[in-house]
N, C-alpha and C positions, 0 to 999 in steps of 0.2 A: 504494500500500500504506500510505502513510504517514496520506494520505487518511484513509483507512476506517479506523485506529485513532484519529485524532483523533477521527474523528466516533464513536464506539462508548464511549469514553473519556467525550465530552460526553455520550451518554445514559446512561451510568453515574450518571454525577454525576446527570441532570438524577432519575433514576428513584431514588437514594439520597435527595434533596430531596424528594419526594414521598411518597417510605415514610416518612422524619420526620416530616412536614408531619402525615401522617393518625397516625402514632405519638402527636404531641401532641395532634392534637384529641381524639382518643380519651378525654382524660381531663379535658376541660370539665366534665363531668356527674358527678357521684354519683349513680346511680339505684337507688331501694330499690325491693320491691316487697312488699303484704302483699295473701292472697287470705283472704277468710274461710273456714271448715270446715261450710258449706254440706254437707247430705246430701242439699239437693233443687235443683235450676234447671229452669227453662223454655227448650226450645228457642228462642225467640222473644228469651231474654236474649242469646242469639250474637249478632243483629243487634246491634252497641253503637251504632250513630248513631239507632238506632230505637226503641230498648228505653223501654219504658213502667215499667219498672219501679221499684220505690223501694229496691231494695238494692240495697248495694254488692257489684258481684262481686269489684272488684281496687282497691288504693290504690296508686296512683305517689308515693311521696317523689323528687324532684330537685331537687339541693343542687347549685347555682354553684360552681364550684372556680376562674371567672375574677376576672380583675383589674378587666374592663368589662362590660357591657351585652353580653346574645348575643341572636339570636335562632336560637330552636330551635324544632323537633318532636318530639311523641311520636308513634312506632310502635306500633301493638298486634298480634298475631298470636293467634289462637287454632286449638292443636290438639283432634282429641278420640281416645281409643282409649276403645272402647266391652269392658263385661267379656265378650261374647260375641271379643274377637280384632278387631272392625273397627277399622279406623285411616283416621283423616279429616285430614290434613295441611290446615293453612291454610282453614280451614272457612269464617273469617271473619278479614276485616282492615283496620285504620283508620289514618290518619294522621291529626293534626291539620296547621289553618294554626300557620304560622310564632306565635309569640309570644313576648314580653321576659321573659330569663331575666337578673334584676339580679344584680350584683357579691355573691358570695356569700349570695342569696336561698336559701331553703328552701323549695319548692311545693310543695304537694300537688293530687294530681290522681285522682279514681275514675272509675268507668265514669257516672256521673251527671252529669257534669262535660261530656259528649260527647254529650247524648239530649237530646231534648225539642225544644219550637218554637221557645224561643233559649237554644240552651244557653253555656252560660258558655265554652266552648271551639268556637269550632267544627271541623268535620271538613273536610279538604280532598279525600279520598278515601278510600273504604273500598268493599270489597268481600263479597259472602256471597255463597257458593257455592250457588246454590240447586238442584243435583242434591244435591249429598251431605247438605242440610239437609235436600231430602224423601225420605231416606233412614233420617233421624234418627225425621224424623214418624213415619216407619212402624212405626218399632218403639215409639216416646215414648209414653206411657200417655196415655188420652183424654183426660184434663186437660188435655194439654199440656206433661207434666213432659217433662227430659231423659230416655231413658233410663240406665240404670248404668251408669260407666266414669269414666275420668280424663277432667278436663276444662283442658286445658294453656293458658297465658296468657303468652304472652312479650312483654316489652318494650325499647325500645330508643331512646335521644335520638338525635337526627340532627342538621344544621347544618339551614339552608336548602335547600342542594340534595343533600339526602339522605346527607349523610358521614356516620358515626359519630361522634359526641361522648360518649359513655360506653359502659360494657359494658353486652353483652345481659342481661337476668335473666329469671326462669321462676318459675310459681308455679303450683299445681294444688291444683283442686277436685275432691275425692272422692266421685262422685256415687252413693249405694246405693239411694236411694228407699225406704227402711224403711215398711212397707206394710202389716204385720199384726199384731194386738195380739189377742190373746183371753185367757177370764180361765178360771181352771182351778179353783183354790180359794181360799176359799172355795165351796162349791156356791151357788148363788141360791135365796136364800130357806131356806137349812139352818141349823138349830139346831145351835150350837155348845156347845161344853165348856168354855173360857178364855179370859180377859182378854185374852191374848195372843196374837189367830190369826195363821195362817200361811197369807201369801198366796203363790198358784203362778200363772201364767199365761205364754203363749208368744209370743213376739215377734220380727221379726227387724231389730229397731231396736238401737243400741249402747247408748241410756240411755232410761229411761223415767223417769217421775213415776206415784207412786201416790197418792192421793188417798182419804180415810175420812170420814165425813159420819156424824152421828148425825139422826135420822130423829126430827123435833118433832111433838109433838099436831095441830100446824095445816097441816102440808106431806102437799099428797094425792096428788103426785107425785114420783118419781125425780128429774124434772129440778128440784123444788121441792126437795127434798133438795139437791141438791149446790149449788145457787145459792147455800148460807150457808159460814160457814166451815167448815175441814175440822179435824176431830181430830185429823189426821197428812195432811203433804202431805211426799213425801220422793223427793226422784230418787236412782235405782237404777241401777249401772254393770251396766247389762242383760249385756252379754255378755261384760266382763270380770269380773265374780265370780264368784267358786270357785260359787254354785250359781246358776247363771241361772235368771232369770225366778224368783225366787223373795225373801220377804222375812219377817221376824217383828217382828209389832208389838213396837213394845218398851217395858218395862216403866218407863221416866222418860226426860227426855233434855231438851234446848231444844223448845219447841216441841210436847211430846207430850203428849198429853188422856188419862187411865186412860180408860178403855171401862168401862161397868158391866153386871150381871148384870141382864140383863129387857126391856134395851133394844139396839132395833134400828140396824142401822148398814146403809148405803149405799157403797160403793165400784168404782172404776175408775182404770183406767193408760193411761195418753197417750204419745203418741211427740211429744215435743214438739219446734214449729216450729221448723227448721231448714232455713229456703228465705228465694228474693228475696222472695217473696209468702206470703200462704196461709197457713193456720191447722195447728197439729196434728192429729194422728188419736187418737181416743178409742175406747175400747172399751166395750163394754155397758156398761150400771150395773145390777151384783147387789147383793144383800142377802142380811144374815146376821144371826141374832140371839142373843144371847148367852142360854143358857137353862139347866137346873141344871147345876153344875161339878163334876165328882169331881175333887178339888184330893190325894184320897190317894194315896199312891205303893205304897201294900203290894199283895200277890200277891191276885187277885179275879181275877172274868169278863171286864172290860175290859181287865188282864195277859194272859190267856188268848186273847181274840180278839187281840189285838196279837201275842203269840206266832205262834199260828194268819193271820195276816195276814203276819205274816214267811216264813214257811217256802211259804206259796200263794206269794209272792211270787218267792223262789228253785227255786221248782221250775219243771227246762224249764228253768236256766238251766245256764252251765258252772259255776256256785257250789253245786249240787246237795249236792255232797258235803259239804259243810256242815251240811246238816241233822242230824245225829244228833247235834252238838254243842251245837244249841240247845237249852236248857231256857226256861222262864217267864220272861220280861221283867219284870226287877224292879229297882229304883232310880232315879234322876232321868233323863229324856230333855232332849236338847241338839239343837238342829236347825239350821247357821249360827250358831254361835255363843249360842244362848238358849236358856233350858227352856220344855221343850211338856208339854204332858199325854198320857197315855198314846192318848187318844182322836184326839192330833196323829200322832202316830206311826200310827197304823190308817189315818186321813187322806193322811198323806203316802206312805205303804207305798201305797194305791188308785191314786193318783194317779202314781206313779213310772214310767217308761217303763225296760222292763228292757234295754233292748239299748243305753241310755246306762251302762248299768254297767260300769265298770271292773276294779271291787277292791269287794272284801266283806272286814270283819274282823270276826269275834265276838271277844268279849270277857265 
């Protein structure tokens, strides 16, 4: 009996010794992690020992916290949950060989660091699931892109023979694939009313860039149009502004060109690049041309169709009852924040989708 307490006693101790042991190594490593806010990846960037690519998906900072020379490994894991619900655990995974981590050094390490024909790290093992990757395929748009979902990256230092030497960390890339850009207003090729138009178009990208081009005696093409500089180039918090997809030229500012009355302008909105690879997405390029302006605000035909374009507008909606308090539209129009001409307002009233309506208030 005595026996078997001593012996039980000595694996106490020997098993308290070893739960220290990994206690301390734990905290050799300082590991940081930063992913960029990519909206696009290629399946193809999972492989990390393989990837051709030239962006960084993920940056490892690891800071020495020893007194000597270690050597260590980085772990990589890669989750994905896709936004239809599927979940792909451990999709893809890589170790590197061992390497010299000096007395309180500071390295940096990316997924670039791990690829190519000699890469500056190399891989001692990594793995890619290739059921669940060509799973990915099937749904991944024909490019190639990932399809939509979290795209999860964890890392982790290790000694030599795999202990932990720093905590785990995580870091995820938002993948939406923003895909569609069209342009609403101006119409292409419509004679407008003011300096100041108002452009509307639909997208399901988070920022865009709108782009305005004045159209020269010598340029015979659209695409010759926009190859010069632009009168206004300005990114738009597409889907967090109080009125999406929507924007008004504005009348001075850093950077803004007056538009003048007789001449033509060219314009287009980009989803701009936001991936390892590859270029933005562009939408048409319309034109509009600025042609005579009724700059008046007083009660006339164009108050009356505007009138008349409000109350069509409200009718057939739950704001119905509204109408018998409308009279004739008269005094300055504001659209976001700027003044339109009355002709903006017929414009934007055409152009409005009623069942994004909320709230109506006359006034």
């Amino acid at each position: 009996m005595r026996r078997y307490l001593t012996v039980s006693a000595a694996l106490c101790v020997l098993l308290f010794s070893l739960s220290a042991r990994a206690q301390g190594s734990a905290n050799l490593v300082n590991l940081t992690l930063t992913v960029p806010q990519y909206n696009q990846i290629y399946v193809a960037d999972l492989d990390i020992q393989h990837v051709q690519s030239t962006g960084v998906l993920f940056s490892a900072g690891l800071q020495s916290l020893s007194s000597s020379p270690q050597q260590v490994k980085l772990k990589l894991t890669i989750n994905v949950t896709l936004a239809n619900g599927n979940a792909y655990q451990d999709i893809a995974d890589a170790t590197t060989k061992p390497f010299t981590l000096e007395a309180g050094q500071m390295k940096v390490i990316t997924n670039l660091d791990l690829s190519g024909e000699n890469p500056p790290l190399s891989v001692e093992s990594s793995h890619y699931n290739s059921d669940q990757v060509g799973e990915l395929k099937n749904v991944a748009l024909a490019t190639g892109k990932a399809p939509a979902g979290i795209y999860e990256f964890i890392l982790q230092c290790t000694d030599v023979n795999g202990n932990p030497v720093s905590q785990t960390v995580r870091g995820t890339i938002v993948v939406t694939n923003p895909s569609q850009v069209e342009l609403a207003l101006p119409l292409d090729q419509e004679s407008i009313t003011t300096l100041f138009p108002h452009f509307q178009w639909t997208s399901n990208a988070d920022t865009v860039q709108l782009s305005v081009y004045e159209k020269l005696p010598s340029q015979m093409s659209a695409e010759d149009v926009v190859s010069g500089v632009p009168f206004l180039q300005v990114t738009v918090p597409n889907s967090s502004s109080p009125f999406p997809g929507s924007f008004n030229y504005p009348p001075s500012g850093a950077g803004v060109r007056p538009l003048q009355q007789g001449k033509t302008y060219y314009w287009y909105v980009m989803i701009p690049s936001s991936a390892t690879r590859g270029s933005g997405i562009r939408s048409d390029i319309w034109s509009f041309t600025i042609g005579g302006m009724d700059t008046s605000m007083t009660a006339g035909n164009v108050n009356e169709q505007a009138t008349s374009e409000l109350k069509n507008f409200l009718a057939g909606t739950g704001f119905e009852s509204l109408l018998s308090q409308i009279g004739t539209l008269t005094g300055q129009g504001t659209y976001d924040g700027s003044q339109i001409s009355v002709q903006e307002i017929i414009d934007i009233l055409k152009g409005l989708n009623k069942s994004k309506i909320s709230n109506v208030t006359i006034q």
